[in-house]
Structure formats: structure tokens, C-alpha cells
C-alpha positions in Angstrom: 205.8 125.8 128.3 203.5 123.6 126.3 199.8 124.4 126.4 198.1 123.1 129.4 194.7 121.4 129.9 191.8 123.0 127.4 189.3 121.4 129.2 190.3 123.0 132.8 191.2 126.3 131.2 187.8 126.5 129.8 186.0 126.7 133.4 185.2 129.5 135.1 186.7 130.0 138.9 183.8 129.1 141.3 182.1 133.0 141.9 181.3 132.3 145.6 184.8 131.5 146.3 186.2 134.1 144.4 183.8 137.0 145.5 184.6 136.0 149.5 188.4 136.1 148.2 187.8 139.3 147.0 186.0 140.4 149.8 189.1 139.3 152.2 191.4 140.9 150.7 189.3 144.1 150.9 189.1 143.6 154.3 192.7 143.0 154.4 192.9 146.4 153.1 191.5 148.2 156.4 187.9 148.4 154.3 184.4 147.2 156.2 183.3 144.9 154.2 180.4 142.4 154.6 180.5 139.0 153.5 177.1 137.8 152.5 178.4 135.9 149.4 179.1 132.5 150.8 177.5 129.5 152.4 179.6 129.3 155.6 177.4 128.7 159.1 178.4 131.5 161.5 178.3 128.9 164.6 181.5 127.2 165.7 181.2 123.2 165.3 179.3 122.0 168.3 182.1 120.8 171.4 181.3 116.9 171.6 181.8 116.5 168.1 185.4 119.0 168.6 185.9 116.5 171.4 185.3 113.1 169.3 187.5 114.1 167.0 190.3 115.0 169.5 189.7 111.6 171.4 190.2 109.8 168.2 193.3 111.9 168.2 194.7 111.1 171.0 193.6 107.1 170.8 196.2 107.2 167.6 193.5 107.2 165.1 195.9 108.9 162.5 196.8 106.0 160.4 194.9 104.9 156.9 191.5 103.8 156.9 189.5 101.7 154.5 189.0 104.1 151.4 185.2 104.3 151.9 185.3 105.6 155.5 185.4 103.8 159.0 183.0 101.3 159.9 181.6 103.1 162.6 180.9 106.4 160.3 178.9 103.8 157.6 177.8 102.2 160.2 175.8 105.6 161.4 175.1 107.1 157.9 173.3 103.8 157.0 171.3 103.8 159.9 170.4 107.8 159.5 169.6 107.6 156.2 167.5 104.4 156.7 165.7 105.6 159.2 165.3 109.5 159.0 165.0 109.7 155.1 163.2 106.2 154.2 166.3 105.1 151.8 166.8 101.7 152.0 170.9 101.7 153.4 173.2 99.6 154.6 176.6 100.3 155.7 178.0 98.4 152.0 175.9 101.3 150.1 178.0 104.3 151.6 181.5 106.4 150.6 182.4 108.8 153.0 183.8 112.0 150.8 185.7 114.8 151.5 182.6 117.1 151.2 179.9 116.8 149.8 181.3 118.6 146.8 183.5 115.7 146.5 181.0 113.4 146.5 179.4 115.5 143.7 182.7 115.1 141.5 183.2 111.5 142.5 179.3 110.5 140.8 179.8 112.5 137.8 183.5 110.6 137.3 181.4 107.5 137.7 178.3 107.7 135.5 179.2 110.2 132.8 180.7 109.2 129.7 181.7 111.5 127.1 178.9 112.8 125.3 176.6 112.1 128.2 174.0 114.7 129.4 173.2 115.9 132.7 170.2 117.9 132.9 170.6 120.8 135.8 167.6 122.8 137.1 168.6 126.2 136.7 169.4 127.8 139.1 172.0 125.3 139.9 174.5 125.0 142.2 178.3 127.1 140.9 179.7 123.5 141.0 177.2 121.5 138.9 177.9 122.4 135.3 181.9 122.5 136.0 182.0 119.3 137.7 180.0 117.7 134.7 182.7 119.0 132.5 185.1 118.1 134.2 183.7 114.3 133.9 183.6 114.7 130.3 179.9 115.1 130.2 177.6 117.6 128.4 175.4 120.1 131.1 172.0 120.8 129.3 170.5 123.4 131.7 166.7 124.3 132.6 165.2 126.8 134.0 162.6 126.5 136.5 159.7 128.9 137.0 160.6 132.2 138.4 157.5 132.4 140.3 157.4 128.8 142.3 160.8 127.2 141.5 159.1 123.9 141.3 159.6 121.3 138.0 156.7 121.2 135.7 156.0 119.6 132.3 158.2 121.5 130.1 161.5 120.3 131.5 160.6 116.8 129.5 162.2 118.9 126.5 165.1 118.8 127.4 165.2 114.8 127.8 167.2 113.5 124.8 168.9 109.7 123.7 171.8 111.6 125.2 171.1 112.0 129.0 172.1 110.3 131.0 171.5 112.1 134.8 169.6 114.3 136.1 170.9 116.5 139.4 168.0 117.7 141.7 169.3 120.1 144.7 166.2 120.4 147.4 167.1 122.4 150.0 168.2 124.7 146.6 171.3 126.6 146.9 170.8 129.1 145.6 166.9 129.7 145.5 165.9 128.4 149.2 163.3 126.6 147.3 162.3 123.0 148.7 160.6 120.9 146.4 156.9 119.4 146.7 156.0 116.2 146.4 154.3 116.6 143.2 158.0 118.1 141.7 159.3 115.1 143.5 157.3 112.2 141.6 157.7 114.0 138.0 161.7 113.8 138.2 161.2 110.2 139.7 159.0 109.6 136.5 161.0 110.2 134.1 164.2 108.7 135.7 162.0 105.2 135.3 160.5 106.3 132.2 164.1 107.3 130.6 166.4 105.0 132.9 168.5 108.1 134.3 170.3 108.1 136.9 170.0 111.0 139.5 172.1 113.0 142.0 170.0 114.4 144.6 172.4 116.9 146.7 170.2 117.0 150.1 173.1 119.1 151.9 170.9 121.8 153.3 167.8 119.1 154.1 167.8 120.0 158.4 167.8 123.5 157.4 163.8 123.9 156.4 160.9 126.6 157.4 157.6 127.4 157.9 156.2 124.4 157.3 158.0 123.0 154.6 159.1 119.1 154.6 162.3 117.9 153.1 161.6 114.7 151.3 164.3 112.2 149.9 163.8 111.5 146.1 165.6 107.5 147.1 162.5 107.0 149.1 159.9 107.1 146.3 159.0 103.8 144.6 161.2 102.6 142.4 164.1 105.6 142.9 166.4 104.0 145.3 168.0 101.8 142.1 168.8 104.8 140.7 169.6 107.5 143.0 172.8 108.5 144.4 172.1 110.9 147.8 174.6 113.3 148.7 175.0 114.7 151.9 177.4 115.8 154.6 178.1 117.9 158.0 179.2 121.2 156.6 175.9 122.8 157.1 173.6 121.3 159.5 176.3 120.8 161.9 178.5 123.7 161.0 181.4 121.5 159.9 182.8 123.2 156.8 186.5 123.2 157.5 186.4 119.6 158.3 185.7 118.7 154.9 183.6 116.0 155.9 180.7 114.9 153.4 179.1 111.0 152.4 177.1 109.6 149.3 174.6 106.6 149.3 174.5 105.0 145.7 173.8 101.8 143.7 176.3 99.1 144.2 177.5 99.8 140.4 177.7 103.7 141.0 179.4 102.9 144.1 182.1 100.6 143.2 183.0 103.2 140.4 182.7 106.1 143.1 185.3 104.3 145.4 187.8 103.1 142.4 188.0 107.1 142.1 188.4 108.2 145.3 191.1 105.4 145.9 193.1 106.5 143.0 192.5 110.7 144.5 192.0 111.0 147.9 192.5 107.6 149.4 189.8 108.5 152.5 188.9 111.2 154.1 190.5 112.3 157.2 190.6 109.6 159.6 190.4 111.3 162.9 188.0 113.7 161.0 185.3 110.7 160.6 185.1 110.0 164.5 183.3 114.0 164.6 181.1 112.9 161.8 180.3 109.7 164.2 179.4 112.0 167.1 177.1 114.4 164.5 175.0 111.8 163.4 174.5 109.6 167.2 174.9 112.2 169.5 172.6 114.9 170.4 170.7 116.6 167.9 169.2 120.0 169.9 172.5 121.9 168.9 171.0 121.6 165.1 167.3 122.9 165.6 169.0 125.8 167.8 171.4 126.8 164.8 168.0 126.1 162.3 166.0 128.3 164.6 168.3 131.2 164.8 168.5 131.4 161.1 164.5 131.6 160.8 165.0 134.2 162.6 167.2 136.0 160.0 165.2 134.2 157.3 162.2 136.8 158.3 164.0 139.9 158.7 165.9 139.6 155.8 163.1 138.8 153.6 161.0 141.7 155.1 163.9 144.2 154.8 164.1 143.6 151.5 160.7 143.5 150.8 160.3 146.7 152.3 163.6 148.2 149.8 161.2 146.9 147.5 163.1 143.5 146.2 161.0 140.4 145.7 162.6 136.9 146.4 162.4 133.0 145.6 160.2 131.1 148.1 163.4 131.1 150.6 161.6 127.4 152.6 165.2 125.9 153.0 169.2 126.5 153.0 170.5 129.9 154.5 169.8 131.8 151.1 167.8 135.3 150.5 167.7 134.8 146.4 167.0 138.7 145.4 165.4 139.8 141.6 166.9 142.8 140.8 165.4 143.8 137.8 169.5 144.6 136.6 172.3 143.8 135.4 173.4 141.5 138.6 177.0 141.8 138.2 177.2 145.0 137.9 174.8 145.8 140.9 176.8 142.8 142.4 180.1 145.1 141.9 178.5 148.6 142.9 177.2 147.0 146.0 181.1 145.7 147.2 182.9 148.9 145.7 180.2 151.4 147.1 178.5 149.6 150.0 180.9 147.1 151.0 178.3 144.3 151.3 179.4 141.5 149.2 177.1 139.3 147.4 177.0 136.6 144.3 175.6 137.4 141.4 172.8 135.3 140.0 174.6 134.9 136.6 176.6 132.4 138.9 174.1 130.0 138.9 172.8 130.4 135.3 170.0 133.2 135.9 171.3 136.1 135.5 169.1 139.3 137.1 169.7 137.4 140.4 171.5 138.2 143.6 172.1 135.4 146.2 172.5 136.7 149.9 173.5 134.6 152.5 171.7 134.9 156.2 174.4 132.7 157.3 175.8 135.5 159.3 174.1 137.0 162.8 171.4 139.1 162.5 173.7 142.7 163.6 175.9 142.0 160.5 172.7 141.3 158.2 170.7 144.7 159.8 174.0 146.5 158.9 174.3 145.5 155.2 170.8 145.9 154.8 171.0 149.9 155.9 173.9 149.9 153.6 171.6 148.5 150.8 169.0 151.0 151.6 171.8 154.0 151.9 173.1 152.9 148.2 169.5 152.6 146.7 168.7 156.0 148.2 165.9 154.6 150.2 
């Protein structure tokens, strides 16, 4: 066989897929193990979306649909977005994606060129770097402060003739970190200053805590020209299988963004889109329940591992415990899934290594378990 694609060969397998791999087939195995290595809600998807979906079933909706999504799912992402996060949005400024991650992949095909940069704030989502790659683009990566995982002044160094994009992630997977306003307006700044374009992936933005406030980077003067805002189901409304996600871009992004996805994946599922209908209109108490029941794991996982002695990012957002170990994070990644059978994602993963991410997205008996495992293992 003649040598396949370089350019795929050269990426790495995404870790938090392959870590819960490895952890199923441990557990396939007859061995314990606990999965706190990937960003799955717990909950089952709340019954009147199920039930939307299997109305449109059984109406016949199982036939094409226009490659940007049904009118009746723009229709409702234009009017959340408009409304809940101050983007101006109308139904022609949508593409509903198969996940947000595809959404991701669909903007990078559009804007990057080869040779283009994308600057990513470390840490950065698994899926950033490969999917700028992938586009043909150049990731320059940099890292945020340890101690408030905010942006400040130095990331202007990394601003070159070359970049093109910058991708902003707030709710951050994998930090929990949700940015202030002041972060906010110095990555709007120089997008105007520098005429970037940015992604802002706002996946996790219902899932915030103890007083923090997700903001939209479109809403701020002058950033709606220029932002593409990614979103989806998969978390808020515990969706993750449906593969369900949307994007709200420029009329230039956007036309490029559809010209892929009709040449890939036509649409997304079209009996699918009548559950992401019911998510957005219908009632929203089944999301602050599922937000309030993972503040409650929020606390006691950050106290149990304050009390083994760990310090963590400032865990405002997403359902992420992000752990400084003071190690080598793959290898106490490894000893903690070969000896303790809690499995977890090394920091390394999302470029800063001497990290562990832990998910809370599991109930509060499983995470009370691994933590006594922890503690067991560390000799506490």
C-alpha cells in the first residue's frame, strides 16, 4: 500500500477519547474502574425533548433537510442567541452542526488558509490544535497564567502578519475558568486592532457558579463582524449522543461553513433537530436542576482534593476539577488507572503538562469513591 495521508498521520488520537476507551475495556475486563476522564453529563436527556424528537419521527420527518438545519431550529437559535447572549442573530446567520465539535472543524475549513495562525489559549481544548491542522493552518499556542487563567498583556506576542484567528473557550474545558470582562474586551481589542477573526466555543456557558457570569464575546462593540459562536445541546441539555451542535457566523464565514458541510455531512439529523427545537423553547428548569446538582459535586470535589492537598484552576464553569500535580501527569495519569482504577486525562492533553483534568460529570457516590481511592494511592 502506498503511504497514506502525512498530514492525518501526524495527529495525535484525541486523549479523552482514548483514555475512556481504555477505561471500557478495562471494565470489560471484570476491573472497577472509574471514569472521570471525559465530559459526558451523567443525566439522561430530559423526556419532552426524547418525545419531540420521536413525534418528528413518527410525523415522517426522516427525509433531507436544507443543509443548514430546519427552519424551525434557526428559527429558535436566532431568537436564543439574540436575546439571551445580546448577538445580533437572525435565522440567515445560523448552521446547525453535528456538534459543536463539528462546527469547530467547519470554521477552521472556512477561515484558515495555509500558513494561517490561530492563536489558542493554553490550556486548550484536545480538538483545537488538530482541527487547525487539519484546515491547513498553523496553531501558535499561549499559555495563560497558572494562578487566574485570565488573558493579560503578554499574549500580544504572539500576534504576527500571520494570524489569522484567535479561539477563546469560556466556560474552559479544561480549566473551569470563565473569563472576566476585562479578558473579554482585550481579545475583542486586538481582533479590531489586528482584523482576526475569532471562534468563541460557549459550549459549557449554562453551566456557571458562585457568582460567575458567562458573557458572549459577539456582544461587545464591534465583535459581532467578526465572531463565529459556537454552541450546542450536548452539555446543558445532556444531549451528547444526539450529536446535535449550531454556529452563528458572518455571512462570508457562513457561506464557506455551509459549502463544507454540504460537500461532508449534508445536515444534521433531521428528526434529531425537532429535540434541539424543544431544548431551546421549552422548559428550561430541567437545566438549572442538572447545573445545581453539579455545584454540588463542584464543592466536594474541590474540597477533597484540597484536603489530599492538590490545588486547582478557579473551577467557575463546565463540569471540570483541573488538578496541579506537581508530576509528571502522565505518569500519575497511568498509576492512578493501573493502581486505583480512577481514570483521568492528563494535562499534557491540553498543552500544560503537570495537569490532571477530572470530570464531576458523574454523581457524587462515584466521585466520593475515586476520591478514597486517590487518598488510598497517595497514602493519605
Amino acid at each position: 500500500m502506498r503511504p497514506l495521508s502525512a498530514k492525518i498521520g501526524a495527529l495525535p488520537p484525541s486523549a479523552t477519547i482514548e483514555i475512556s476507551n481504555t477505561a471500557k475495556k478495562m471494565k470489560q475486563q471484570g476491573i472497577d474502574v472509574i471514569s472521570l476522564s471525559i465530559g459526558e453529563p451523567d443525566f439522561d436527556t430530559p423526556d419532552h425533548i426524547k418525545q419531540a424528537c420521536i413525534s418528528a419521527l413518527l410525523a415522517g420527518e426522516t427525509h433531507y433537510a436544507p443543509s443548514a438545519g430546519t427552519p424551525a431550529l434557526l428559527s429558535a437559535i436566532a431568537e436564543k442567541i439574540g436575546g439571551e447572549n445580546n448577538v445580533p442573530c437572525s435565522p440567515g446567520d445560523v448552521i446547525v452542526t453535528c456538534g459543536a465539535k463539528d462546527a469547530i472543524y467547519e470554521a477552521f475549513e472556512a477561515v484558515l488558509n495555509p500558513g494561517d495562525e490561530a492563536l489558542l489559549l493554553d490550556p486548550s481544548w484536545v480538538s483545537y490544535e488538530p482541527g487547525v491542522r487539519i484546515a491547513g493552518g498553523t496553531p501558535v499556542h499561549h499559555h495563560l497564567s497558572e494562578e487566574t487563567f485570565q488573558v493579560d498583556d503578554t499574549f500580544l506576542e504572539k500576534v504576527t502578519r500571520k494570524t489569522r484567528m484567535i479561539v477563546v473557550n469560556s466556560p474552559s474545558n479544561p480549566s473551569g475558568a470563565v473569563f472576566t470582562d476585562r479578558s473579554l474586551r482585550m481579545i475583542a481589542d486586538l481582533c479590531i486592532d489586528h482584523d482576526l477573526i475569532a471562534l468563541s466555543d460557549e459550549i459549557y456557558e449554562k453551566l456557571v457558579y458562585g457568582g460567575a457570569v458567562h458573557r458572549s464575546l459577539g456582544s461587545i462593540d464591534g465583535m459581532a463582524e467578526r465572531t463565529i459562536t459556537v454552541n450546542g445541546f450536548s452539555k446543558a441539555y445532556a444531549m451528547t449522543g444526539w450529536r446535535l451542535g449550531y454556529a452563528v457566523a458572518p455571512p462570508a464565514v457562513l457561506a464557506q461553513m455551509i459549502k463544507v458541510q454540504q460537500h461532508t455531512i449534508s445536515h444534521p439529523t433531521t428528526f434529531a433537530m425537532a429535540g434541539g427545537v424543544a431544548a431551546l423553547k421549552g422548559d428550561q428548569s430541567c437545566v438549572e436542576a442538572m447545573r445545581v446538582e453539579f455545584d454540588r459535586r463542584r464543592q466536594y470535589l474541590l474540597g477533597a482534593l484540597a484536603d489530599l492537598g492538590y490545588s486547582t484552576a478557579p473551577a467557575e464553569g463546565a463540569f471540570y476539577a483541573y488538578v496541579k500535580t506537581g508530576g509528571d501527569d502522565l505518569a500519575i495519569a497511568k498509576q492512578w488507572l493501573l493502581e486505583a482504577h480512577v481514570a483521568v486525562t492528563p494535562g499534557t492533553a491540553f498543552s500544560t503538562p503537570g495537569w490532571l483534568r477530572l470530570s464531576y460529570a458523574a454523581s457524587l457516590e462515584t466521585l466520593k469513591t475515586a476520591v478514597d481511592r486517590i487518598r488510598v494511592l497517595n497514602g493519605n
